[in-house]
C-alpha positions in Angstrom: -9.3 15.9 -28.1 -10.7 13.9 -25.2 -14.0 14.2 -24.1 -13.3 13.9 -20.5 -16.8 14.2 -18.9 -18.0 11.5 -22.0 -15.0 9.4 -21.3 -15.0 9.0 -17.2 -16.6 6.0 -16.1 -17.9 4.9 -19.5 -16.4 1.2 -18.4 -18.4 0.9 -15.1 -21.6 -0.6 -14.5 -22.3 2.7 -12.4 -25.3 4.3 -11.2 -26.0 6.3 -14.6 -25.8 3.1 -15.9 -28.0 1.1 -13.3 -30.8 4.1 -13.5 -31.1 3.8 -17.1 -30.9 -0.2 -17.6 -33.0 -1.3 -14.4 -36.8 -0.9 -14.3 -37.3 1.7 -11.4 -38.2 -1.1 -8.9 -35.3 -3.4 -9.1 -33.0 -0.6 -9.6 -34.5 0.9 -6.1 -34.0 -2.3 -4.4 -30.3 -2.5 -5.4 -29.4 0.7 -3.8 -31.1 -0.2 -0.7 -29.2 -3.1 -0.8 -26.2 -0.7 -1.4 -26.9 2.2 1.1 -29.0 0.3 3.7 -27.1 -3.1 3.8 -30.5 -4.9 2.9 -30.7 -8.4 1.4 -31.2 -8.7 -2.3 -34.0 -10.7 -3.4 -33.4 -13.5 -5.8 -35.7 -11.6 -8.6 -33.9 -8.7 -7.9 -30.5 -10.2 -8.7 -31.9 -12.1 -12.4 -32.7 -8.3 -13.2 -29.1 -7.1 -12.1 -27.2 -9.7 -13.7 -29.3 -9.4 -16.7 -28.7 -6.1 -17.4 -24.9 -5.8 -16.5 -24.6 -8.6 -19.3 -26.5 -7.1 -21.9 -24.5 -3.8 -20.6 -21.1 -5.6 -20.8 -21.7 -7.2 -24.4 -22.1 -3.7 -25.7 -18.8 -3.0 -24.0 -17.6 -6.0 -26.5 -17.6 -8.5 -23.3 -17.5 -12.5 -24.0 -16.7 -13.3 -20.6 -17.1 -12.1 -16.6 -14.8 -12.6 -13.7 -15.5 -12.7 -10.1 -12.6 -10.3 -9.0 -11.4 -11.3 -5.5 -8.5 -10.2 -2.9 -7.0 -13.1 -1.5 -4.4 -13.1 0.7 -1.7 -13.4 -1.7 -1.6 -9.3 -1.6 -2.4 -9.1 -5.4 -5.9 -9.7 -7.5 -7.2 -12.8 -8.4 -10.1 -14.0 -11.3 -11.3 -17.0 -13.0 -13.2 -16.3 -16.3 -16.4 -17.8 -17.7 -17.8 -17.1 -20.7 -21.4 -16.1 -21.1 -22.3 -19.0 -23.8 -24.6 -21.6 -22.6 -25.5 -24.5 -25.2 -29.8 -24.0 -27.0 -30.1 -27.7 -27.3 -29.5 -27.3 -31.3 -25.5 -27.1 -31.5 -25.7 -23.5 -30.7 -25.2 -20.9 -28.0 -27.1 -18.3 -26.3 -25.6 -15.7 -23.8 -26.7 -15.8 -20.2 -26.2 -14.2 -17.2 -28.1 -15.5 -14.1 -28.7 -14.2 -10.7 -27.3 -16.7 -9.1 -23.9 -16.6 -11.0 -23.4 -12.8 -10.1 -24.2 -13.5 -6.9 -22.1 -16.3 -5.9 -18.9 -18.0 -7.5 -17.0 -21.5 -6.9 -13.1 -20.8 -7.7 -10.5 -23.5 -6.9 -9.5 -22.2 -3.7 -6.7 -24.9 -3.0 -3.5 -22.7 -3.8 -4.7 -19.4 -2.2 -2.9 -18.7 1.6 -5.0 -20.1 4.3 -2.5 -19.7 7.2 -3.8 -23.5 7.9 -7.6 -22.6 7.9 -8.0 -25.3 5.5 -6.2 -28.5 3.5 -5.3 -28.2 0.1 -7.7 -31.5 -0.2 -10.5 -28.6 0.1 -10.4 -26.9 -2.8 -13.4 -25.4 -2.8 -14.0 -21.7 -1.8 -16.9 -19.3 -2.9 -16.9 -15.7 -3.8 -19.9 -13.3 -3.4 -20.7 -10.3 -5.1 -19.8 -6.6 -3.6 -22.6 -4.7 -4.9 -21.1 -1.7 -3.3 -18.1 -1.2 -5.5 -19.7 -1.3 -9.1 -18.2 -3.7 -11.8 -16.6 -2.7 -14.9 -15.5 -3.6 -18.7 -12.1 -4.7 -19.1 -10.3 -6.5 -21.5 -13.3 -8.3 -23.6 -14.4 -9.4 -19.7 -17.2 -8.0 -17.0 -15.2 -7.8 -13.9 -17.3 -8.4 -10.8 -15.8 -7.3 -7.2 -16.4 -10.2 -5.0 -15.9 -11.2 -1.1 -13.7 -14.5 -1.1 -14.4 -16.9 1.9 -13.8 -20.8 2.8 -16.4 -23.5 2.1 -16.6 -23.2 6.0 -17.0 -19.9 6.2 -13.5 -19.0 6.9 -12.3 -15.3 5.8 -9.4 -15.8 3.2 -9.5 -12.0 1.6 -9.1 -8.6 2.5 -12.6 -7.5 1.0 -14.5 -9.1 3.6 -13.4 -7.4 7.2 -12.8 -4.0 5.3 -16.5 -3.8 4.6 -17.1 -5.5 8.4 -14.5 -2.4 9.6 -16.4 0.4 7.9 -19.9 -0.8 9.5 -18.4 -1.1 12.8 -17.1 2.5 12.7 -20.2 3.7 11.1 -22.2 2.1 13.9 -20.1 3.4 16.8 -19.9 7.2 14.9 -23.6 7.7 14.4 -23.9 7.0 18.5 -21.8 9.6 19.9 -23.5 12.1 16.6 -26.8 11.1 17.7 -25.7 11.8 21.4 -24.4 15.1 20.4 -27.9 15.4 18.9 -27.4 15.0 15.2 -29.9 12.4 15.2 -30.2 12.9 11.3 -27.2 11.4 10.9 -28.0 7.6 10.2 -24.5 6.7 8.0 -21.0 7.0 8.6 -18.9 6.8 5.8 -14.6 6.5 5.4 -12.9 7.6 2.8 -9.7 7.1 1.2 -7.6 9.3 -1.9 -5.0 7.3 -1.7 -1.3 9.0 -3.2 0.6 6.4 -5.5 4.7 6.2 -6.3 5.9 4.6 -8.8 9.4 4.1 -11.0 9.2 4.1 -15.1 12.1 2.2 -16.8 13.3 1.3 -19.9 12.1 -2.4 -20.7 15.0 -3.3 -22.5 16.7 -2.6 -19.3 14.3 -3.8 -17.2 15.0 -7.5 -19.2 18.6 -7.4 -18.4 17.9 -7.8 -14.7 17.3 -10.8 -13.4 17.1 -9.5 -10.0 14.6 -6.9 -11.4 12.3 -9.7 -13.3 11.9 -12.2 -10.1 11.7 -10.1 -7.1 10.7 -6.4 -7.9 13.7 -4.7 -6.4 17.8 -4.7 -7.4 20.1 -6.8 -5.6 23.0 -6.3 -7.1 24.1 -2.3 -8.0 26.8 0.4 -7.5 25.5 4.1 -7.0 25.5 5.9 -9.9 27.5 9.4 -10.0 24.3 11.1 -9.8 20.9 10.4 -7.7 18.4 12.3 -6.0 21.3 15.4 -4.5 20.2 18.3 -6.4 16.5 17.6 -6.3 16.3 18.6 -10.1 14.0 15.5 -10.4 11.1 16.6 -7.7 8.3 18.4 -9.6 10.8 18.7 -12.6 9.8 18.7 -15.9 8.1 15.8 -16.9 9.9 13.9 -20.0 8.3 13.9 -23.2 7.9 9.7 -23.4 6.9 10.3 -19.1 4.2 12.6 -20.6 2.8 9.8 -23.5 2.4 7.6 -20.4 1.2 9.8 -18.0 -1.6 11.2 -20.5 -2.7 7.2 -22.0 -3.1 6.4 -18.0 -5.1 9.3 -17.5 -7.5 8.2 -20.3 -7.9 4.4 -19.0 -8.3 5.6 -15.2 -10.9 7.7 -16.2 -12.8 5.4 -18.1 -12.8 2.8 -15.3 -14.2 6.1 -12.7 -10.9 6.5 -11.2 -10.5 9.8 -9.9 -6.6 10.8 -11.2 -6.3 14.2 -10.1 -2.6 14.7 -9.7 0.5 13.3 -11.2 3.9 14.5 -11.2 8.0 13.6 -10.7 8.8 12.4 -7.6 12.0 13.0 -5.8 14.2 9.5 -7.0 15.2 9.9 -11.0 12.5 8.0 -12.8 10.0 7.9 -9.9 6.9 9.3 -10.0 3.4 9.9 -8.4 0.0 9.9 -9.3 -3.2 11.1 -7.1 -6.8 10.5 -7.1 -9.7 12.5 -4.9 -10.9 10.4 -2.5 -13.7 8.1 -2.2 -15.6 5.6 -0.2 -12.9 3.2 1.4 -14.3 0.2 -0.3 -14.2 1.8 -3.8 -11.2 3.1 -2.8 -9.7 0.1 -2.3 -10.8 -1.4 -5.5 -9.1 1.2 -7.4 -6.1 1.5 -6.5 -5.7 -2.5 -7.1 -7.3 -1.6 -10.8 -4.5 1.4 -10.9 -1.8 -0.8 -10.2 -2.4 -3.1 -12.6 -2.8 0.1 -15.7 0.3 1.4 -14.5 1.8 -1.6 -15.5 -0.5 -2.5 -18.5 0.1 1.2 -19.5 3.6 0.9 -19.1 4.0 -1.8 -21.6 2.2 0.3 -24.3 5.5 2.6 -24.2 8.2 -0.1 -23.8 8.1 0.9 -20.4 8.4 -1.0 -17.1 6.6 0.3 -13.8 7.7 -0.5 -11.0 5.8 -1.0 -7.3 8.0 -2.0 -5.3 8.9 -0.1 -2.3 12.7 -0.2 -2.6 13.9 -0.6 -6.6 17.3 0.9 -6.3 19.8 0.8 -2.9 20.6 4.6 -2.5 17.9 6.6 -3.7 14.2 7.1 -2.2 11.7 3.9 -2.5 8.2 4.5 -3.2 5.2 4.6 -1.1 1.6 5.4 -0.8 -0.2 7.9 1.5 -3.4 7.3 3.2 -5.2 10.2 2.8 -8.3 9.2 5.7 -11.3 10.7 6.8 -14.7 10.4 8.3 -17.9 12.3 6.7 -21.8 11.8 7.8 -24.5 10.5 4.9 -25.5 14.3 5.4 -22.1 15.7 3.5 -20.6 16.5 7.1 -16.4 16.2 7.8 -16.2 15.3 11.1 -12.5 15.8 11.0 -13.2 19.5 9.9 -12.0 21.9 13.4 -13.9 24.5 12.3 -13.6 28.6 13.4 -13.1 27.2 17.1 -11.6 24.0 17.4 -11.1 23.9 20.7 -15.0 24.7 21.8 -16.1 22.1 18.8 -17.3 19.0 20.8 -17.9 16.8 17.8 -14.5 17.2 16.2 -12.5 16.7 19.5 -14.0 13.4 20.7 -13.5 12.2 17.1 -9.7 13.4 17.6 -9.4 12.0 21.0 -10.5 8.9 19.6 -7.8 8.8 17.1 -5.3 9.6 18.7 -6.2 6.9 21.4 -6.9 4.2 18.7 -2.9 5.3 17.2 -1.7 4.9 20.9 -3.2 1.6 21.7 -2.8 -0.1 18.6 0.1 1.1 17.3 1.6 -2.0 16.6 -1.6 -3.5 14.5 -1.0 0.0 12.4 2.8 -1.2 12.0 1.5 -4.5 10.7 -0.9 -3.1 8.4 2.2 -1.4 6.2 4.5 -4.7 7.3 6.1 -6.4 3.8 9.6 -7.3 2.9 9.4 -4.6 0.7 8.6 -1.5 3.0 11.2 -2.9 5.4 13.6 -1.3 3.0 12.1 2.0 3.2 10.5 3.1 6.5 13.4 4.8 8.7 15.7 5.3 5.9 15.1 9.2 6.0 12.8 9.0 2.6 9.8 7.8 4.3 8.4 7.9 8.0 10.2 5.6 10.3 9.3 2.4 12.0 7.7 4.7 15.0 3.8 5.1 15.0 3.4 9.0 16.1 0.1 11.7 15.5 1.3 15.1 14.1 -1.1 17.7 14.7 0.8 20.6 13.6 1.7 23.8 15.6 -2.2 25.2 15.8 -3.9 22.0 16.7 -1.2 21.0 18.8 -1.4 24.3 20.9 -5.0 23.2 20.8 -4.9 20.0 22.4 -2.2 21.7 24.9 -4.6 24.1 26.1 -7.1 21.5 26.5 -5.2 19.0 28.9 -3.8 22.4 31.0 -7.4 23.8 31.5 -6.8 26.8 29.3 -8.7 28.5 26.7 -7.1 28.8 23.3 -8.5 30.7 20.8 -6.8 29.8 17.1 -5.2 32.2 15.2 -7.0 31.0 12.0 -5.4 31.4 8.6 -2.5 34.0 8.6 -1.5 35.9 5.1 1.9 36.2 4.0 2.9 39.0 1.8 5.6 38.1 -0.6 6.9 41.8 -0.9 5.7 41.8 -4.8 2.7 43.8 -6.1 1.5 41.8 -8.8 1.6 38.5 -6.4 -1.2 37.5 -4.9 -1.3 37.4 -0.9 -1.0 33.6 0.3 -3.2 32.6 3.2 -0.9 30.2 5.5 -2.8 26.8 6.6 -3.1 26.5 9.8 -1.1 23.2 10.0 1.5 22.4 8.1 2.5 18.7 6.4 5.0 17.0 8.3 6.7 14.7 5.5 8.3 12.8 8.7 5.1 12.0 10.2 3.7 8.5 9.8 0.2 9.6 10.6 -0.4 13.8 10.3 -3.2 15.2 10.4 -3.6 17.7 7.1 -6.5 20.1 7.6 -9.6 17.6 7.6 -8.0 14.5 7.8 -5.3 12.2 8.2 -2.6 11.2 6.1 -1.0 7.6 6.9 1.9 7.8 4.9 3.3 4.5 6.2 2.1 2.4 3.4 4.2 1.2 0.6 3.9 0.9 -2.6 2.6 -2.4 -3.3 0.7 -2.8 -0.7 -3.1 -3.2 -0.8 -4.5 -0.3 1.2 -7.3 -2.3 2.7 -5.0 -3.7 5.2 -4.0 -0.3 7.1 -8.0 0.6 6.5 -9.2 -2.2 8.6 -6.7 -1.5 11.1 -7.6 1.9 11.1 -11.4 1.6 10.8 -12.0 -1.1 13.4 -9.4 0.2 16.1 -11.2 3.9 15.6 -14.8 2.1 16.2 -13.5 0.4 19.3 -12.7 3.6 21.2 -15.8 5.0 20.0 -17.7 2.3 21.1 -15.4 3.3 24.5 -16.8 6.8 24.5 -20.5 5.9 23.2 -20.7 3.4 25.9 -19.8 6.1 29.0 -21.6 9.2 27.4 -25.0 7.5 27.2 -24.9 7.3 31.2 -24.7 10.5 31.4 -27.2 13.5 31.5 -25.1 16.7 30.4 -23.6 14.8 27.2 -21.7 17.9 26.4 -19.9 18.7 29.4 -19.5 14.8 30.0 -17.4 14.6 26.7 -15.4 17.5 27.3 -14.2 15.8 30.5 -13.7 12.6 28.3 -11.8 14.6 25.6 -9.2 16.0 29.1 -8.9 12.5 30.2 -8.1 11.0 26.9 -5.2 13.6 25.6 -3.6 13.8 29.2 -3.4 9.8 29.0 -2.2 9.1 25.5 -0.5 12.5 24.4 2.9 10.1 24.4 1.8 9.3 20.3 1.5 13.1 19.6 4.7 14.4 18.4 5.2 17.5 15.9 8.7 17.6 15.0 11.2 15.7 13.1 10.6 12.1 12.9 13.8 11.5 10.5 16.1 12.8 14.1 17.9 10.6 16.3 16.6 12.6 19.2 13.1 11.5 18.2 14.1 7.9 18.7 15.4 8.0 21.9 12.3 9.9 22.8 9.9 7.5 21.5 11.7 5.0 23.6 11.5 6.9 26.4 8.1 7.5 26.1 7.4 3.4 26.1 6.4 3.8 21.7 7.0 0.8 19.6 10.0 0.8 17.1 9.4 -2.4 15.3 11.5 -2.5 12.4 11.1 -5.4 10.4 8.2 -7.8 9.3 8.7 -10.5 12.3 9.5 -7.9 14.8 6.0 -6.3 14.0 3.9 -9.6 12.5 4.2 -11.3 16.1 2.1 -9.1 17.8 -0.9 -9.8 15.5 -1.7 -12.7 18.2 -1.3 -10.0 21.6 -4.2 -10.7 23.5 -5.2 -7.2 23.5 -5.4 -7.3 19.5 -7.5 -10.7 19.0 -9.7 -9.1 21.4 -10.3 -5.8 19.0 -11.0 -7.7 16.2 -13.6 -10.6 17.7 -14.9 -8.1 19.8 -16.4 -6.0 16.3 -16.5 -8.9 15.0 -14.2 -8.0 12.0 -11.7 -11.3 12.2 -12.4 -14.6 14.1 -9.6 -15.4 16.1 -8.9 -18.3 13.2 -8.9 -15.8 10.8 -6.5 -13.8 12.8 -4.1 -16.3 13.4 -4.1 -17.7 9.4 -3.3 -13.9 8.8 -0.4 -14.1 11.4 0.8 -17.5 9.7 0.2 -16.1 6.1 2.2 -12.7 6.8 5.3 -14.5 8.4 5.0 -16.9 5.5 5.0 -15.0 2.6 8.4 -13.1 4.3 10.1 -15.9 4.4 9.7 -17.0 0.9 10.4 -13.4 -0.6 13.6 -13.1 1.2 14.1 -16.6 -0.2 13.5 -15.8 -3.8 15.3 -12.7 -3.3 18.5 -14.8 -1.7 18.2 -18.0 -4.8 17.8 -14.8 -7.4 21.7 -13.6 -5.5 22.9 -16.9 -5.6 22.0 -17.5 -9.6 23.2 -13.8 -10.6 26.9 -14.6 -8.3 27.6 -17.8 -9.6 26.4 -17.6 -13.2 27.0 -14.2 -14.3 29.3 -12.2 -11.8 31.9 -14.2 -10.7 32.5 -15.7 -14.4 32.4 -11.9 -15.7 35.3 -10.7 -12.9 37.0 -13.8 -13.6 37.4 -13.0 -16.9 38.3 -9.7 -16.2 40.6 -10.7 -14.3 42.4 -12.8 -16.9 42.5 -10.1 -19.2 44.3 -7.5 -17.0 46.9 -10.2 -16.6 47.3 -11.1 -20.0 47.5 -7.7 -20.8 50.5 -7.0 -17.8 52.1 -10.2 -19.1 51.7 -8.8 -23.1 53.6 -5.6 -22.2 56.4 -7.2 -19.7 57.0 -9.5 -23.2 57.4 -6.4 -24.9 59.8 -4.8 -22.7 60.6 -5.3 -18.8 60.9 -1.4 -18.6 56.9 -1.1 -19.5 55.4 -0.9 -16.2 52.5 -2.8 -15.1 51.5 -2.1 -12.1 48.3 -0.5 -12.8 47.3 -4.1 -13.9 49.1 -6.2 -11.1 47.6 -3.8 -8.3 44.1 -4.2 -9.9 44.4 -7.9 -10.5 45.6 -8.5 -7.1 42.2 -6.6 -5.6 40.3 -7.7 -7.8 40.8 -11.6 -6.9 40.8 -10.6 -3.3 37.4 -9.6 -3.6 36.7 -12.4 -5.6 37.9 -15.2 -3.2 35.5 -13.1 -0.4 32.8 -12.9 -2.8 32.8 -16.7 -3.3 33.3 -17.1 0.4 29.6 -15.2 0.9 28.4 -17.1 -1.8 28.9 -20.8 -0.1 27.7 -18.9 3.2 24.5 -17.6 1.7 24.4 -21.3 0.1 24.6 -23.1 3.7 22.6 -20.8 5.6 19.5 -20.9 3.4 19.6 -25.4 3.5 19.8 -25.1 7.7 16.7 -22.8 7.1 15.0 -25.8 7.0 15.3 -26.6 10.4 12.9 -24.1 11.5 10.2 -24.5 8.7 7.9 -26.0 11.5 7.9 -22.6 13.3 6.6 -19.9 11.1 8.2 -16.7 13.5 11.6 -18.4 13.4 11.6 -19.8 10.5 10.9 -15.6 9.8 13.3 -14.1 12.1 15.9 -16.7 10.5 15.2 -15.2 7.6 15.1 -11.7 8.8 18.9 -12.0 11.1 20.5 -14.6 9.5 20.1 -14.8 5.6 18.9 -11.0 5.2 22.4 -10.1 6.6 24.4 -12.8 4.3 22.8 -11.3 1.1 23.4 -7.5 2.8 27.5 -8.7 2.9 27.1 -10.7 -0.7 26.1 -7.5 -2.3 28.9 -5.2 -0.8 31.1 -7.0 -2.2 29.6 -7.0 -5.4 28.8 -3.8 -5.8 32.3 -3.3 -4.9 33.5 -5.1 -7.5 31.3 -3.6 -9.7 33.1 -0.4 -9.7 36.3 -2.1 -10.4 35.2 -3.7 -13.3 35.0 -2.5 -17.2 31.8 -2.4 -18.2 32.6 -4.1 -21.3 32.3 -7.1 -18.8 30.2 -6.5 -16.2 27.1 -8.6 -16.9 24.3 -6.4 -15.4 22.9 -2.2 -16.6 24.3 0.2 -14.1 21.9 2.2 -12.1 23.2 5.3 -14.7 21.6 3.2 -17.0 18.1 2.2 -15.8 17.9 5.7 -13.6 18.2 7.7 -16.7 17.5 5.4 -19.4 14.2 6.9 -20.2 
């Protein structure tokens, strides 16, 4: 029986922890550091680092980690043990200061977008005391910033934290105009909702295509996918459970908060939940989750998988954004209240997201941009490629009512009998959740379900954070001319929904209508990486971020290098991956095929001419058809990826080449294939069948 209250956070250097380990002097100091943003003393560090090692080799630790988000879009660490030689041909274990404080990690292979040479190798790493470290593995993991040795932003750590000051700074204005002057803190959190797939690892080793690049580039449909829905809060499989209840367990020992978990829609996909958090801690989590999904996964001869689009034909995975905004005081300031539409606080904060959404919707479309997601968004599983607000039928009237000069008064929660005595009455919520929406707003706060899988969620946060602070810098800035702040920022609230109600849109975002609409209404569509990446550099955009001072224009432009890089070379892998799977497996396996269909027409016409063998001639005759085409695509693929060289110099069209040209030559490769899978005995065919890895758990 698990002790869950014993068991959560019992690998975290947490507060409980820091109370009882640090004298009540340093451990004071720390959290002013933490809460206030106040520099930590050199004396007060020794004490830190002190007790987090005496804590972590209790927790069986030899080593510790500085744990760092480059911009590789995964984790990164270098460990060092804790041994440092007494003089006498023996060790002692140490833990200084200055060693939690700072780290020195070869920094020459990490993305730079140019920022630096590879000749300068060095980069630091500094401590986050605001995400707490933790046990794992025999090693004291540290969460760390990770910068240039000139200073140079190379992670996504940094302008996260720099986001969620800004919009702190600019929040407790307009409260303190609006005379909640007790409010000195602004927090964001985040819960964010995680898909997965589970399959078989014996499977899973089969697949080249599967082991190199995440995702399957070769594979018929199977009879049966997602039709009948069975799947979607189905039963969860007994080896599915096992997993499920062993992640559970090592979530909660690192303090993750996993609330939910259940089948997703896509046979062998999944979801898993936590409550929400601080943004940073957030952040930090689901990183940690992603890796024990996988790590978990192993323990059951499992593979996970976290990439947005696994298997052509069936839904991809993704990860909602579940945002908000609360005061250090416990206050939502996304909550609307009895009276939405007389509650001053919650509809500038509103206006102001809905503007930010408007004028930076194409930063928020770079936030969720990846190879990967391109796959999923506008493919009727996921929100499309369109930023839009939803803010449901009651808000919506709301905001209506507001830009026409009328009063609205909301109808509040409705019951619904269900015509059955021994039910209880259901109270209806007064918006609903759109699953088409990209950004919806969900009762007290928004859910950015643009995101995929993989992707770390600090990227949408800064977006999200720092374009949010802007506008209510915007508002700040005009309400503290006024006298009557009150009246003032209803006339700002008018002004704001009459001029950017284009983004609000509350019906289907999966119709056809809606994108002609959107185009109408002058909304992006951006619908692949380049499309979106290329705006990073808008003028408009470097001027959000140096203006809070979140990115340098540098920094901005490395991420804008870095993004269109990294494209490129995962549509490469994916394409080489194609190329190996055609040549060495697939066309040798048909081929083969192929020879024993005709042997077996010319065994029976040996026999007797009267045995017919047209089954085998018609199939043959296909069959090699598709063949000689498949080959044909192969050389093409071939030839198109060596004149990719000629635009290496130019990182967007050395992207878009990669996007138009050699996207849509693998695209044409894989009909084919697929094609002749279906033909094929699968005595021969080299590769499991989606039946296979679907339902092979």
């Amino acid at each position: 029986m698990v002790n869950v209250t014993e068991l959560f956070g019992s690998n975290v250097f947490n507060d409980d922890v820091m109370r009882d380990k640090l004298p009540k002097p340093i451990y004071k100091a720390l959290k002013k550091t933490i809460q206030d943003g106040e520099t930590l003393d050199d004396s007060v560090a020794n004490a830190v680092a002190h007790a987090m090692k005496e804590w972590a080799i209790e927790k069986g630790c030899t080593h510790y980690t500085h744990w760092f988000q480059p911009l590789t879009g995964v984790t990164a660490e270098k460990h060092d043990s804790f041994i440092t030689p007494d003089g006498d041909g023996k060790v002692i274990m140490t833990f200084s200061g200055k060693e939690l404080i700072k780290g020195e990690p070869d920094a020459s292979s990490f993305p730079s977008g140019g920022i630096r040479a590879t000749f300068e190798a060095r980069g630091y790493t500094a401590w986050d005391p605001t995400s707490p470290a933790f046990a794992k593995d025999g090693t004291l993991y540290i969460p760390t910033a990770f910068l240039s040795y000139t200073g140079e932003v190379l992670d996504k750590k940094t302008p996260l934290l720099r986001s969620m000051e800004r919009i702190s700074k600019e929040a407790v204005r307009i409260l303190h105009l609006l005379g909640k002057t007790e409010v000195n803190r602004v927090i964001t959190t985040v819960g964010p909702e995680q898909e997965y797939f589970l399959i078989d690892k014996e499977i899973y080793n089969k697949r080249p295509d599967l082991v190199f690049t995440g995702r399957t580039l070769f594979g018929a449909k199977a009879p049966k996918g997602q039709e009948l829905d069975d799947h979607y809060f189905g039963a969860i499989k007994t080896r599915v459970a096992k997993f499920m209840a062993e992640l559970d367990k090592e979530l909660w020992s690192y303090g993750i908060y996993a609330k939910t978990e259940h089948n997703e829609v896509a046979p062998s996909q999944h979801e898993v939940a936590p409550i929400y958090t601080t943004t940073n801690v957030a952040v930090d989590n689901n990183e940690l989750l992603m890796e024990i999904l996988k790590k978990t996964a192993e323990k059951f001869d499992l593979v996970c998988l976290l990439h947005e689009k696994p298997f052509a034909g069936v839904n991809g995975s993704g990860k909602h954004n579940n945002w908000s905004i609360s005061t250090n005081t416990g206050e939502n300031l996304l909550k609307p209240g009895k009276n939405p539409s007389e509650n001053v606080q919650f509809l500038i904060f509103l206006a102001a997201i809905v503007k930010a959404v408007d004028e930076y919707q194409d930063l928020l479309r770079i936030s969720v941009a990846s190879a990967g997601n391109d796959h999923r968004l506008g493919a009727n599983e996921a929100p499309p490629a369109i930023l839009s607000v939803f803010l449901g039928d009651d808000l919506g009237a709301v905001v209506d009512s507001i830009e026409i000069g009328e009063e609205h008064e909301s109808e509040g929660k409705k019951s619904m009998d269900l015509g059955v005595e021994v039910l209880p009455t259901v109270r209806k919520d007064t918006t609903d959740r759109n699953r088409t929406s990209p950004f919806a707003f969900t009762g007290n706060r928004f859910e950015f379900r643009m995101l995929g899988s993989s992707a770390n969620i600090a990227s949408a946060n800064i977006i999200l954070n720092t374009a949010v602070a802007e506008e209510l810098k915007e508002f700040a800035d005009r309400l503290e001319t006024v006298k009557d702040v009150k009246s003032a920022a209803k006339r700002l609230v008018v002004r704001t929904f009459k001029k950017h109600d284009r983004i609000i849109f509350n019906g289907d975002n999966y119709s056809e209508e809606w994108v002609e609409e959107a185009e109408k209404r002058g909304l992006y569509n951006l619908k692949s990486v380049p499309d979106a990446v290329k705006h990073y550099i808008d003028e408009k955009n470097i001027a959000l971020f140096t203006n809070n001072e979140v990115l340098t224009k540098e920094e901005i432009t490395a991420r804008y290098e870095v993004e269109l890089e990294n494209y490129a070379k995962h549509i490469n892998i994916e394409a080489l991956t194609m190329l190996d799977m055609a040549k060495k497996d697939i066309i040798p396996a048909v081929t083969q095929y192929i020879k024993t269909l005709t042997d077996t027409a010319l065994a029976k016409q040996s026999l007797s001419p009267d045995i017919p063998t047209s089954l085998e001639r018609d199939l043959v005759t296909d069959l090699s058809q598709k063949l000689i085409c498949f080959s044909d695509k192969v050389k093409e693929l071939e030839n198109n990826l060596i004149k990719a060289n000629e635009y290496v110099d130019d990182k967007q069209a050395y992207a878009d080449y990669y996007c138009y040209t050699i996207f849509a030559d693998m695209q044409a490769l894989r009909a084919i294939g697929d094609d002749m899978e279906t033909q094929t005995s699968s005595e021969y065919w080299p590769y499991p069948s989606y039946g296979e890895m679907l339902f092979g758990v």
